[in-house]
NUTORRO-246712 format. One record per atom (N, C-alpha, C): x, y, z; residue in one letter; atom name. Coordinates in steps of 0.05 Angstrom, whole numbers, plus 5000, padded with zeros to 4 digits. Last residue first. Example, Ala and Ser with C-alpha at 12.3 -4.5 7.8 and 13.67 -1.06 7.14 Angstrom:
<nodes>
x y z res atom
5257 4955 5142 S N
5273 4979 5143 S CA
5258 5001 5157 S C
5264 4886 5156 A N
5246 4910 5156 A CA
5264 4934 5156 A C
</nodes>
This chain:
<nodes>
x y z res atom
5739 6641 4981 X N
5716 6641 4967 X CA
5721 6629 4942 X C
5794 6645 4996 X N
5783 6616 5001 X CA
5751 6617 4990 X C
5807 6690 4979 X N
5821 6674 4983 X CA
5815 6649 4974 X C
5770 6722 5015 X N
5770 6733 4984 X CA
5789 6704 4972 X C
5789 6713 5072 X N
5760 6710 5055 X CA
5759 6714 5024 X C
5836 6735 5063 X N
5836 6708 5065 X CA
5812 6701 5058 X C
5824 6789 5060 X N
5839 6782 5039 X CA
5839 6750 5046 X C
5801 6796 5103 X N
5783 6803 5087 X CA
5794 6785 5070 X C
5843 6789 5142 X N
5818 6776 5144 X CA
5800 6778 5127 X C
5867 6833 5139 X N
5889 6806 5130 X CA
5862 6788 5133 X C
5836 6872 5149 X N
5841 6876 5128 X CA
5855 6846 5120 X C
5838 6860 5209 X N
5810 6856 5194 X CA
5812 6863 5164 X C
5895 6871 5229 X N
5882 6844 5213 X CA
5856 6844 5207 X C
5885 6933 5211 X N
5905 6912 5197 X CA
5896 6877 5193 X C
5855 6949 5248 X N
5856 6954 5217 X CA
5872 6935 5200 X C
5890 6932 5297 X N
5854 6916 5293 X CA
5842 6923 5255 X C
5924 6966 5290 X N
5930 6934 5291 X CA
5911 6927 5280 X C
5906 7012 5294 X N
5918 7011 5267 X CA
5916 6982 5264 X C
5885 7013 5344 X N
5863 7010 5324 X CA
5871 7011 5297 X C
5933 7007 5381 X N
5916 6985 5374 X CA
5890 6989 5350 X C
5961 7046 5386 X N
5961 7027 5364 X CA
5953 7015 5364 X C
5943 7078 5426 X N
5944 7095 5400 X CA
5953 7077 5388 X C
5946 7041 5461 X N
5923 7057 5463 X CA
5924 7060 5428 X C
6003 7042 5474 X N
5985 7018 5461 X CA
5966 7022 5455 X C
6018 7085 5489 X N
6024 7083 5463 X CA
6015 7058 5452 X C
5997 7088 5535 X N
5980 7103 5519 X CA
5991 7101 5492 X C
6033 7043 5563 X N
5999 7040 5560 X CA
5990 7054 5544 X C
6088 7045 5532 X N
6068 7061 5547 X CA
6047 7045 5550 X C
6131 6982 5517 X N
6119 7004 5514 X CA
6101 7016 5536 X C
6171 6949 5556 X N
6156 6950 5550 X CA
6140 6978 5541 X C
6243 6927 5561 X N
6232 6950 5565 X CA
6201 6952 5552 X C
6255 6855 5581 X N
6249 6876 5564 X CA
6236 6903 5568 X C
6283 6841 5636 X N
6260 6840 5619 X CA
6264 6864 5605 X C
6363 6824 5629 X N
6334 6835 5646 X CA
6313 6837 5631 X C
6377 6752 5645 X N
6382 6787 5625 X CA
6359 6793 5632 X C
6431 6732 5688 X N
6403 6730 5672 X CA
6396 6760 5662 X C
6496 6721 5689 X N
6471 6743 5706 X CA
6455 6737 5671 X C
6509 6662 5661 X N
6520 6686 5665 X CA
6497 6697 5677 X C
6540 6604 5700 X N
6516 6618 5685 X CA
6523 6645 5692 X C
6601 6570 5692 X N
6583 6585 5704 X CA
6568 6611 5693 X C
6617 6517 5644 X N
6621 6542 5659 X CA
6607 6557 5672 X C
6585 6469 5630 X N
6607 6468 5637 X CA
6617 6497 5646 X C
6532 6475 5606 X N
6538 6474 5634 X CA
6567 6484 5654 X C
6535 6465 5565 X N
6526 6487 5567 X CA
6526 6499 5594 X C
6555 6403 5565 X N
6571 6428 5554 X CA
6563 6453 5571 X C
6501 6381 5587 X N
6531 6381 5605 X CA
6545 6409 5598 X C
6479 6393 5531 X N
6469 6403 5564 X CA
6487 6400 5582 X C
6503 6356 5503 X N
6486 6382 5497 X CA
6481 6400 5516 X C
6494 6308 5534 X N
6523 6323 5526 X CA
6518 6354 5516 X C
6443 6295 5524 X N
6461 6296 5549 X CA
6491 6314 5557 X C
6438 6291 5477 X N
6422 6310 5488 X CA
6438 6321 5518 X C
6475 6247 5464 X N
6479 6266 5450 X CA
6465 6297 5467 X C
6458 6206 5489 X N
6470 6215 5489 X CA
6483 6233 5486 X C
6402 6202 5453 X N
6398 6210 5480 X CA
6425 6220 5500 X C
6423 6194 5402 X N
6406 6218 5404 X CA
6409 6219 5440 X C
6452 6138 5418 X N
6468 6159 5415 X CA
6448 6185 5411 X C
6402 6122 5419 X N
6417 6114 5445 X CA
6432 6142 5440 X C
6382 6112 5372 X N
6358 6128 5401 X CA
6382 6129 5419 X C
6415 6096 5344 X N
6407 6121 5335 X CA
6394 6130 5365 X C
6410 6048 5357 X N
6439 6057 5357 X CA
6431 6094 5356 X C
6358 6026 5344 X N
6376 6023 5368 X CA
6391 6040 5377 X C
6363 6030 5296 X N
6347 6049 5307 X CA
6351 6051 5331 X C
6399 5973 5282 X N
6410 6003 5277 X CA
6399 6020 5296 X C
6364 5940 5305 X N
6386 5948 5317 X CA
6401 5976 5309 X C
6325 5935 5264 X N
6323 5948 5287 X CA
6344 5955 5305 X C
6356 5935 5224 X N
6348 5958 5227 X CA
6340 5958 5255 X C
6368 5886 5231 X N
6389 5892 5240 X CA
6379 5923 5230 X C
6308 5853 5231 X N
6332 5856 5261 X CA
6349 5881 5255 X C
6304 5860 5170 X N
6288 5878 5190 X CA
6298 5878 5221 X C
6343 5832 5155 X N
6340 5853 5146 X CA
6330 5880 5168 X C
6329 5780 5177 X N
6352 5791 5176 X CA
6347 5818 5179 X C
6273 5777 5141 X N
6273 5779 5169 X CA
6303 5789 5175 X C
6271 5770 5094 X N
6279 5796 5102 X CA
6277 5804 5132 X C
6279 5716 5079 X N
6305 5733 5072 X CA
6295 5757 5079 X C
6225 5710 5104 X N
6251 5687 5104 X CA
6275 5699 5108 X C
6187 5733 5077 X N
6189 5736 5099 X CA
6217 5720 5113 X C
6163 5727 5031 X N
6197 5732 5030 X CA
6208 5734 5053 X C
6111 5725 5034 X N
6128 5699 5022 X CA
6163 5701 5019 X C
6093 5760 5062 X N
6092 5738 5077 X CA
6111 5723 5062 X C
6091 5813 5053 X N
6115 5806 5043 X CA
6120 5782 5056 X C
6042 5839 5062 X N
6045 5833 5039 X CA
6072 5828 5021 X C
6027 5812 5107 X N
6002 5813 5084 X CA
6017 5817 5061 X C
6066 5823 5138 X N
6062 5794 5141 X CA
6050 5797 5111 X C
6059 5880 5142 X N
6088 5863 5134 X CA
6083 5839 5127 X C
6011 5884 5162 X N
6015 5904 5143 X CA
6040 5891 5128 X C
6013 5859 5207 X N
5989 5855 5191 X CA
6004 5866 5161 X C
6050 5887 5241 X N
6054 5871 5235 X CA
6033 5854 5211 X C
6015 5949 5241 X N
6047 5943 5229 X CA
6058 5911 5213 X C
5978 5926 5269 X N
5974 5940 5244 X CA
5990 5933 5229 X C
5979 5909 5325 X N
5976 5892 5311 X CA
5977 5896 5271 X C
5990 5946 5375 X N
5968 5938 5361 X CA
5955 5921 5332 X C
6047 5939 5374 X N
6021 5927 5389 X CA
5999 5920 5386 X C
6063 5960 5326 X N
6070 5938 5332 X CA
6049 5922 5352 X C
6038 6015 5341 X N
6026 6003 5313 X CA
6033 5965 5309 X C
6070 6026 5371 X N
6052 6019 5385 X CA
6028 6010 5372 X C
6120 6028 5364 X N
6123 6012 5380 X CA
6091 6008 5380 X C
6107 6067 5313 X N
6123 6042 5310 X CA
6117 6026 5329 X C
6109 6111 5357 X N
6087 6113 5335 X CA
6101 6082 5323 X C
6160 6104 5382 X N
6131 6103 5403 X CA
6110 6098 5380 X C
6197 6128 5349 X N
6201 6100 5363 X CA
6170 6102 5372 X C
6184 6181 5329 X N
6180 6159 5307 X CA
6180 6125 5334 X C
6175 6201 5379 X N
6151 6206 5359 X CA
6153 6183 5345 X C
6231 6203 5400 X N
6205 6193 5415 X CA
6184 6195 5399 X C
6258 6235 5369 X N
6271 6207 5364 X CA
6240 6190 5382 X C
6243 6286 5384 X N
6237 6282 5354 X CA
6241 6245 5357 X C
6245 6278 5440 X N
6215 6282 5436 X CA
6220 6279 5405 X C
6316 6291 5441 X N
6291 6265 5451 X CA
6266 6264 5437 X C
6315 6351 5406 X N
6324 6311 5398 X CA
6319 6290 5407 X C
6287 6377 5441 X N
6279 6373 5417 X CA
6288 6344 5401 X C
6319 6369 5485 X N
6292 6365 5484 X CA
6282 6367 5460 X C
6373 6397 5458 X N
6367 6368 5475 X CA
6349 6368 5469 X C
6343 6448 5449 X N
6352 6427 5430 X CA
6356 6410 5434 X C
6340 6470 5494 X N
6311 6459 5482 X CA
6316 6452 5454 X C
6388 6478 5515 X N
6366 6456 5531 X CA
6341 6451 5512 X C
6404 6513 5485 X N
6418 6486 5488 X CA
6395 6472 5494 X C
6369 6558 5497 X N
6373 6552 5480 X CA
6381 6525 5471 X C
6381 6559 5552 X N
6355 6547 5544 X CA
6364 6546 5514 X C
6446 6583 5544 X N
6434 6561 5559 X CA
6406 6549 5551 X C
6438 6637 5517 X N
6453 6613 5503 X CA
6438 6575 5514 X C
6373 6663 5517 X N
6406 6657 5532 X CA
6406 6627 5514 X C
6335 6714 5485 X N
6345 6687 5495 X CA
6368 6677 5497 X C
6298 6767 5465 X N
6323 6755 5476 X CA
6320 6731 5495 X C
6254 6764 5408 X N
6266 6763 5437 X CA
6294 6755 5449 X C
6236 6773 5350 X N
6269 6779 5364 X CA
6277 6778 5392 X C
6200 6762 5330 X N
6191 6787 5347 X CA
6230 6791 5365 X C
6223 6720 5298 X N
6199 6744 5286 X CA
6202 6758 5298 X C
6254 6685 5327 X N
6259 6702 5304 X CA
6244 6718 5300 X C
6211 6669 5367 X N
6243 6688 5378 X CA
6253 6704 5355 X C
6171 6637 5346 X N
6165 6669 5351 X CA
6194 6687 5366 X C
6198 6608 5319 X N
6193 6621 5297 X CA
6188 6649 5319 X C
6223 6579 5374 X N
6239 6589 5358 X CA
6220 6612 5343 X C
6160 6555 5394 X N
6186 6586 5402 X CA
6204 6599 5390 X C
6151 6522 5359 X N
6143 6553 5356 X CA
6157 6582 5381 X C
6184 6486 5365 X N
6196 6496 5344 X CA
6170 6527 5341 X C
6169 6472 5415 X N
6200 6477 5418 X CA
6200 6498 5386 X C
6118 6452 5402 X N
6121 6485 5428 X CA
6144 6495 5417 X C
6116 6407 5369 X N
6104 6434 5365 X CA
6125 6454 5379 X C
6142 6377 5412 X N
6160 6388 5383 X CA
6147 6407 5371 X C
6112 6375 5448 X N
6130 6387 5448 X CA
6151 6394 5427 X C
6075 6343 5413 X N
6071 6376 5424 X CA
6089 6379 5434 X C
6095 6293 5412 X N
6089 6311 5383 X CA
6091 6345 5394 X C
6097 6291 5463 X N
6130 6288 5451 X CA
6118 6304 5419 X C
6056 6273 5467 X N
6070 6287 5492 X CA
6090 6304 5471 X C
6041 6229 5436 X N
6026 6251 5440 X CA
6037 6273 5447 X C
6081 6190 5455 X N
6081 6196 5427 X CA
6072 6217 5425 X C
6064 6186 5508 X N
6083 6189 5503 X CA
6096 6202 5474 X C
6004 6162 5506 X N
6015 6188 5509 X CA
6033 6198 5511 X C
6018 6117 5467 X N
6002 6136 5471 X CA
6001 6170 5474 X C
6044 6092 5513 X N
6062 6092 5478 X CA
6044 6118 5475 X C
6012 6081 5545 X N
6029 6091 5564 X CA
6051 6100 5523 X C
5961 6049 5526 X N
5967 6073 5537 X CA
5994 6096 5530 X C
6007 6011 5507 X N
5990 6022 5482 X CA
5984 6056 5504 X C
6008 5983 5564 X N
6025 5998 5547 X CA
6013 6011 5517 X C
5953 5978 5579 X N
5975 5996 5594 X CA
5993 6007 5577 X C
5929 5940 5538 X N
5926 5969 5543 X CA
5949 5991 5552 X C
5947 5895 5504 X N
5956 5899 5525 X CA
5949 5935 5525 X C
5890 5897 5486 X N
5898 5872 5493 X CA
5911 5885 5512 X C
5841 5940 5479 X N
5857 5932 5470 X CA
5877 5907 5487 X C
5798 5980 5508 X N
5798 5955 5487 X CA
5813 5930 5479 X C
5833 6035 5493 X N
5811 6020 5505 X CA
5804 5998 5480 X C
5869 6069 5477 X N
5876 6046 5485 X CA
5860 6030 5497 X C
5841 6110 5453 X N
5857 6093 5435 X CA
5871 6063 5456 X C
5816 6136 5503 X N
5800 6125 5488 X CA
5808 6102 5462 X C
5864 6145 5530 X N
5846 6132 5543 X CA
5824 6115 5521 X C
5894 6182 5500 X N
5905 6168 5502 X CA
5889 6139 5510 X C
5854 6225 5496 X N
5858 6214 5467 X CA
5873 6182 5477 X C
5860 6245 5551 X N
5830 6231 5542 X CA
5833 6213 5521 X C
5912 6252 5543 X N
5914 6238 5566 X CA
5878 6223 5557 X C
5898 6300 5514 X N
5918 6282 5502 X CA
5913 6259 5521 X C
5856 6334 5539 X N
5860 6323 5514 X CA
5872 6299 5512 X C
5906 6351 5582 X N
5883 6338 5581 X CA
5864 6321 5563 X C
5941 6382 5546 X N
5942 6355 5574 X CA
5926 6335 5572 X C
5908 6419 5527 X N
5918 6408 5511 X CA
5928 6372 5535 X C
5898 6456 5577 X N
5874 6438 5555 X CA
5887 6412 5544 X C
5948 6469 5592 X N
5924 6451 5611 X CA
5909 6435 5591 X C
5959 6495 5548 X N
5970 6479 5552 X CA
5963 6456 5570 X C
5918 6543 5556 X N
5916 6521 5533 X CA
5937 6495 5531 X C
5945 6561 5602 X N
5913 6543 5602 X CA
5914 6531 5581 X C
5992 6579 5579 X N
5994 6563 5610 X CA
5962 6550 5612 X C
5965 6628 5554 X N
5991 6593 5537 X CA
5977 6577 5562 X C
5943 6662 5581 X N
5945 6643 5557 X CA
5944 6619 5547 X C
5993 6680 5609 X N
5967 6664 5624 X CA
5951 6649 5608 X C
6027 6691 5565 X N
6036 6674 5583 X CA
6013 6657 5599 X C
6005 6740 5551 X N
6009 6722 5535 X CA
6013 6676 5547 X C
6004 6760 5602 X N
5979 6765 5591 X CA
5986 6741 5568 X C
6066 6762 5613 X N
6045 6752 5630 X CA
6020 6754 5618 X C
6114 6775 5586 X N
6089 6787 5572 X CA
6069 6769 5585 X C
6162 6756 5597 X N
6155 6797 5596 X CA
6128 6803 5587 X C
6160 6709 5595 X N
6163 6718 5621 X CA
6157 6750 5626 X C
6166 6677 5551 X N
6146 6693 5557 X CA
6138 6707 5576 X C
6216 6637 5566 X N
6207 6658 5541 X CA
6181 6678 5535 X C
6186 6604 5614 X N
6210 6632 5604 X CA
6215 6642 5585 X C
6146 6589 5589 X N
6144 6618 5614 X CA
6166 6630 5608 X C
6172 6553 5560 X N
6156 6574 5541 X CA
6156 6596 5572 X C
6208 6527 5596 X N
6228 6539 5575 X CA
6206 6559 5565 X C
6162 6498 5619 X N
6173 6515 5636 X CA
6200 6536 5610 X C
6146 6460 5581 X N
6134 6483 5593 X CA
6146 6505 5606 X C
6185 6424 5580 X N
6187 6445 5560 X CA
6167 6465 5569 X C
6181 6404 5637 X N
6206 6427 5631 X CA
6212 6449 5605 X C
6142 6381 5625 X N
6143 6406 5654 X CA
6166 6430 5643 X C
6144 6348 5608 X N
6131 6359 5590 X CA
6131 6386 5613 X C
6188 6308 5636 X N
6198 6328 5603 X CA
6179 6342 5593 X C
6162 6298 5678 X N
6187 6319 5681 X CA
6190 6332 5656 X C
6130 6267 5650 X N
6113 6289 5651 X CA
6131 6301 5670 X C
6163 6222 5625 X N
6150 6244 5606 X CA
6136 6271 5624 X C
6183 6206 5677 X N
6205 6216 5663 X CA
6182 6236 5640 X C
6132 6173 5702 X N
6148 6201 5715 X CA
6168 6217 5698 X C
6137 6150 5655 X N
6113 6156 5669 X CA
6126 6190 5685 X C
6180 6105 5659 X N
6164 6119 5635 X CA
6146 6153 5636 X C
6170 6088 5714 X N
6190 6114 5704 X CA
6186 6130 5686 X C
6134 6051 5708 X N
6125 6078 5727 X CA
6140 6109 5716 X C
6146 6019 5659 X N
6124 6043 5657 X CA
6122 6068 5681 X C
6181 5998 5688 X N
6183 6008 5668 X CA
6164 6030 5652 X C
6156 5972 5731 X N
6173 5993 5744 X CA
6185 6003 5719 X C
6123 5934 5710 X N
6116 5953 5722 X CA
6133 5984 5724 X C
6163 5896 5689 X N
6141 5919 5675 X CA
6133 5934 5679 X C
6187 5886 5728 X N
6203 5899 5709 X CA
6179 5920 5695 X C
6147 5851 5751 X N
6160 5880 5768 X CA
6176 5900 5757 X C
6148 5819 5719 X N
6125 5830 5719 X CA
6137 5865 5733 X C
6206 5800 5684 X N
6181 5798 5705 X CA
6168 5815 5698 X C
6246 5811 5635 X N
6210 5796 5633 X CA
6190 5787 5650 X C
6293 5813 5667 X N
6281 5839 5649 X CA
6252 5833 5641 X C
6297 5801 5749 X N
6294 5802 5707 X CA
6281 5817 5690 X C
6300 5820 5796 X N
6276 5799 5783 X CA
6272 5796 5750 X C
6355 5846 5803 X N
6338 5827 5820 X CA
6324 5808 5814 X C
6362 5872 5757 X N
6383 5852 5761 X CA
6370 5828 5780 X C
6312 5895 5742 X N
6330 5889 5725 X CA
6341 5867 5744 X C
6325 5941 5797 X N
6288 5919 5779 X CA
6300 5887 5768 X C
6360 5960 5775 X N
6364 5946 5800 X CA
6342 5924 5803 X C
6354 5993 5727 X N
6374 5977 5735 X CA
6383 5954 5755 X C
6309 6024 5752 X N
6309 6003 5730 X CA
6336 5982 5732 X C
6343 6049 5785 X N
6319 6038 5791 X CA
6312 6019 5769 X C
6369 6076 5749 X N
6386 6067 5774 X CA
6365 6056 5777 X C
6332 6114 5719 X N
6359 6088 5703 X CA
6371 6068 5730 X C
6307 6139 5753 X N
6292 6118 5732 X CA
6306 6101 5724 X C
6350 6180 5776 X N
6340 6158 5794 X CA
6321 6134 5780 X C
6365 6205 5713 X N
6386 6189 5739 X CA
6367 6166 5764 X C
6323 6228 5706 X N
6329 6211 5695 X CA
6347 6190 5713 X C
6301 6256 5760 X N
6285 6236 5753 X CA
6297 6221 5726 X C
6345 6293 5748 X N
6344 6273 5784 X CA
6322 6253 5770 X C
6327 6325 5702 X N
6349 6309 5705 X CA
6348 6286 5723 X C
6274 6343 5719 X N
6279 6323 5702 X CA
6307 6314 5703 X C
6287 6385 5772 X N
6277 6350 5771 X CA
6283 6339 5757 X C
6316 6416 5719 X N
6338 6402 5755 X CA
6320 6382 5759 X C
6273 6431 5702 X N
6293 6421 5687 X CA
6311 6400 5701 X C
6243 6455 5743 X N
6229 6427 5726 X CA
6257 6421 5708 X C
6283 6508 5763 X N
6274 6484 5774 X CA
6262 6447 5764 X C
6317 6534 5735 X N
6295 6521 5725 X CA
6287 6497 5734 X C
6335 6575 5769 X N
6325 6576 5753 X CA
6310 6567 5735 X C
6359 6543 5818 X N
6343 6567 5822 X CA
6322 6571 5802 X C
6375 6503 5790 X N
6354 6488 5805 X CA
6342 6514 5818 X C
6425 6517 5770 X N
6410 6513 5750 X CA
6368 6509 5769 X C
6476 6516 5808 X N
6449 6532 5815 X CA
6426 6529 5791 X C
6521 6498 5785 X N
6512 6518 5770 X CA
6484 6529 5781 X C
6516 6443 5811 X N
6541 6459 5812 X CA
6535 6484 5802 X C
6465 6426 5797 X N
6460 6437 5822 X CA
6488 6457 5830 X C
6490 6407 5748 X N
6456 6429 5755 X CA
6457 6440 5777 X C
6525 6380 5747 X N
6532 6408 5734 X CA
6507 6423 5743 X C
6509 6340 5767 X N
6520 6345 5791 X CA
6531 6374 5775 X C
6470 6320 5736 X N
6463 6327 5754 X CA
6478 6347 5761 X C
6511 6300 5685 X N
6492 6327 5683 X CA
6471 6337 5712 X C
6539 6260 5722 X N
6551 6291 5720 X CA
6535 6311 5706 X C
6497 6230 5721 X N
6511 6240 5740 X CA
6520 6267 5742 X C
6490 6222 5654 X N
6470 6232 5680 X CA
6474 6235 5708 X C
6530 6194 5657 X N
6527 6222 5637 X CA
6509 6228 5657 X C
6538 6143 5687 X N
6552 6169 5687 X CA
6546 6181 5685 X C
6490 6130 5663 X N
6491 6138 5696 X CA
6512 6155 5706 X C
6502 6114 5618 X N
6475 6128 5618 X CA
6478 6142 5644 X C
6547 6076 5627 X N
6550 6099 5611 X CA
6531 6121 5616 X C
6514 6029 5650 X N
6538 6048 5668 X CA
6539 6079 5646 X C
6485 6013 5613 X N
6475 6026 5637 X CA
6497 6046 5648 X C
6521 6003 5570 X N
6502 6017 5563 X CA
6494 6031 5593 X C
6553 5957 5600 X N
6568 5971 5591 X CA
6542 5996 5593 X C
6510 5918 5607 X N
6519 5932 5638 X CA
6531 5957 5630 X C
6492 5904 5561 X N
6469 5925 5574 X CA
6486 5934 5596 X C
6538 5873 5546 X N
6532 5896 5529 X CA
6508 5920 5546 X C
6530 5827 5583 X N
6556 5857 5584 X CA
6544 5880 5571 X C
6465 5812 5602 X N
6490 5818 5582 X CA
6512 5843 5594 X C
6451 5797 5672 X N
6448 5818 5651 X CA
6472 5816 5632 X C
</nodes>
């Protein structure tokens, strides 16, 4: 293995060491349990790869394999854990929450079918798959992450410093996972390269250069984003969690009673005015 990848590995194993060893130092594994896996499942994917790697090379087969398994196990720790950040932000309002928690089933599902049917066919499937739903994964969680926010501002919930951190990490993986995976898998499929060849075949000479050392740039960008997420979350770590804040005080039953037919006035009036709108 290059220096340059031993240097990179070791770095990745540290950080992910010590963002372990702040999770379980901080009890983090009471509270958000899928967070505490995802960490242990980065740390044990990199060490495992690493070892794939040295044994049978980066272009066996066993590499491949054991590239996708991680792949694999690492997205659906990361789609657990943004899940798990919306319960907890919805934790005072279980009716909202039961909700979410099925259309998020749906949405799984979906995505995993969408994934099945775009990679059918295709040469190298597995991976086209496995880009697929990774790209998929990673769109919706950039949905979720950024509609929590809008609904924390609007309705003002209280939220800790900590998730807060954590679902900006997670927001900087899954944003840097959309463009790399949507690229990687346009490359597979043959589009991308169709698309370059067709209509810069004759310069193809002097811009090949060009196009390496972006890739290498993008390189530099996914590495340090992932570093960056890492450190994002160490920090937030670095001192002990404060007592969790208590649920919100919830109105009467009878004062919901007595607003709900202003509500139901309201948007059947925001419903008229959109019909009037779009007529």
């Amino acid at each position: 293995m290059p220096q340059q990848d031993q240097i990179f590995y070791g770095l990745t194993i540290s950080f992910e060491l010590l963002l372990c060893a702040l999770v379980y130092l901080r009890s983090l594994h009471k509270r958000l349990p899928f967070f505490a896996a995802h960490s242990v499942i980065l740390l044990a994917s990199t060490v495992g790869l690493l070892l794939v790697y040295r044994d049978f090379g980066f272009r066996s087969i066993a590499a491949y394999d054991a590239f996708w398994l991680s792949a694999g196990l690492i997205m659906i720790a990361r789609g657990l854990a943004v899940a798990e950040l919306c319960r907890f932000a919805l934790r005072s309002y279980p009716g909202i929450w039961a909700l979410a928690w099925r259309l998020l089933g749906v949405l799984a599902v979906f995505l995993l079918a969408n994934a099945t049917v775009d990679a059918w066919g295709q040469i190298d499937r597995i991976a086209i798959y496995g880009l697929t739903v990774e790209r998929d994964f990673a769109i919706s969680s950039v949905v979720l992450l950024l509609t929590l926010v809008v609904i924390r501002y609007y309705y003002r919930l209280p939220t800790e410093a900590l998730h807060q951190r954590i679902a900006v990490g997670m927001f900087l993986i899954c944003a840097v996972d959309v463009v790399n995976n949507t690229v990687l898998r346009h490359m597979l499929t043959g589009s991308l390269s169709y698309w370059l060849f067709a209509r810069y075949a004759s310069v193809w000479g002097a811009l090949q250069p060009r196009v390496e050392h972006a890739n290498v740039l993008w390189g530099v960008v996914r590495v340090s984003t992932f570093f960056v997420s890492l450190s994002v979350w160490s920090l937030a770590l670095r001192k002990p969690l404060p007592v969790p804040a208590k649920d919100p005080q919830l109105l009467p039953a009878e004062l919901y009673g007595e607003l709900s037919p202003a509500i139901n006035l309201r948007l059947r009036a925001f419903n008229d005015r959109l019909v009037e709108m779009l007529q």
